[in-house]
C-alpha positions as CSV (number, residue, x, y, z in Angstrom):
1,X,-15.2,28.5,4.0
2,X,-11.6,28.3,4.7
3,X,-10.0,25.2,6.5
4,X,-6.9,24.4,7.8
5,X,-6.6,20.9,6.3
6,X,-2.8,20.1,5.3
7,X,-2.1,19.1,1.6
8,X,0.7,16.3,1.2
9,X,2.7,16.8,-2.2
10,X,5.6,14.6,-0.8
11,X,3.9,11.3,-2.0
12,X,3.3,12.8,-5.8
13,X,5.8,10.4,-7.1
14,X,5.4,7.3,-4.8
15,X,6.1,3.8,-7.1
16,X,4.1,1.8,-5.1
17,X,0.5,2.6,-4.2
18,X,-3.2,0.9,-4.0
19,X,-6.6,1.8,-6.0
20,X,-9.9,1.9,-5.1
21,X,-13.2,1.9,-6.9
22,X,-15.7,4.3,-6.3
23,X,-17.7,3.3,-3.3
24,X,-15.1,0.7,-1.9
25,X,-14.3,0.5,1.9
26,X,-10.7,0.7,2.5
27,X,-11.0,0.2,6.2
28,X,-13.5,-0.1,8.5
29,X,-14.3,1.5,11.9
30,X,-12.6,-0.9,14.6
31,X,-10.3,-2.4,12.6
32,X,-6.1,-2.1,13.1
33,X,-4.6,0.1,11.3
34,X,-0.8,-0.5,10.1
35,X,-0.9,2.2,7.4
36,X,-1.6,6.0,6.0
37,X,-3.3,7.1,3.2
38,X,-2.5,10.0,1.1
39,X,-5.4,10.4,-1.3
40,X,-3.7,11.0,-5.2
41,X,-7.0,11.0,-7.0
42,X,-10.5,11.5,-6.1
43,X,-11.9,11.6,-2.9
44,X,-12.5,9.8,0.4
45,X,-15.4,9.9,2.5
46,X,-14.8,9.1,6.6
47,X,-17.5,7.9,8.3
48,X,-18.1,7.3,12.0
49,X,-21.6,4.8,12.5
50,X,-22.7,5.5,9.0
51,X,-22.4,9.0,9.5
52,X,-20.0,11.0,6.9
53,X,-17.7,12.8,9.2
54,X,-15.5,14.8,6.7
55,X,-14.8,14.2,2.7
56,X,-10.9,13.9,2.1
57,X,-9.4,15.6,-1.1
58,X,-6.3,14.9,-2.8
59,X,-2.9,15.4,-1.4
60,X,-4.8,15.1,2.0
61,X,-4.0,12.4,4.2
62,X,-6.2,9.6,6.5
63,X,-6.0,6.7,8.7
64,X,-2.7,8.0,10.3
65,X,-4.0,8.2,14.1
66,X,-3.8,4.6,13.9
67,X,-0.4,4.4,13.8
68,X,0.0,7.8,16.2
69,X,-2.2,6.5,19.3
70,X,-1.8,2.8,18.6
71,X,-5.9,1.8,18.5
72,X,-8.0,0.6,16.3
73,X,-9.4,2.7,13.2
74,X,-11.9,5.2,14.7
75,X,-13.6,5.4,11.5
76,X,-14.7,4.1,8.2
């Protein structure tokens, strides 16, 4: 199945960065949202009401709509 998701290399060699454990929320649907995520390692699952929307891979990014339209996170 091909897709036309965008890999992000650019952040390989970020100093500063956050980690998550397996199964930890890093933001919740209707939160605000001040920040991107590029994911380094591992992988992200977006949910929308419970629901998994998409699974994000490494050197894919998340959360950035936030900070495009201004509103609160539209998913989990």
């Amino acid at each position: 199945m091909e897709t036309n998701r965008i890999k992000v290399s650019l952040f390989k060699s970020a100093s500063e960065f956050r980690t998550f454990k397996a199964g930890e929320v890093i933001f919740t649907e209707g939160s605000e949202g001040h920040e991107m995520f590029v994911v380094r390692k591992g992988q992200v699952a977006l949910k929308i009401h419970g629901k998994i929307l998409t699974t994000i891979e490494e050197d894919e990014t998340f959360g950035e709509m936030a900070l495009i339209d201004r509103n609160t996170r539209s998913a989990t």
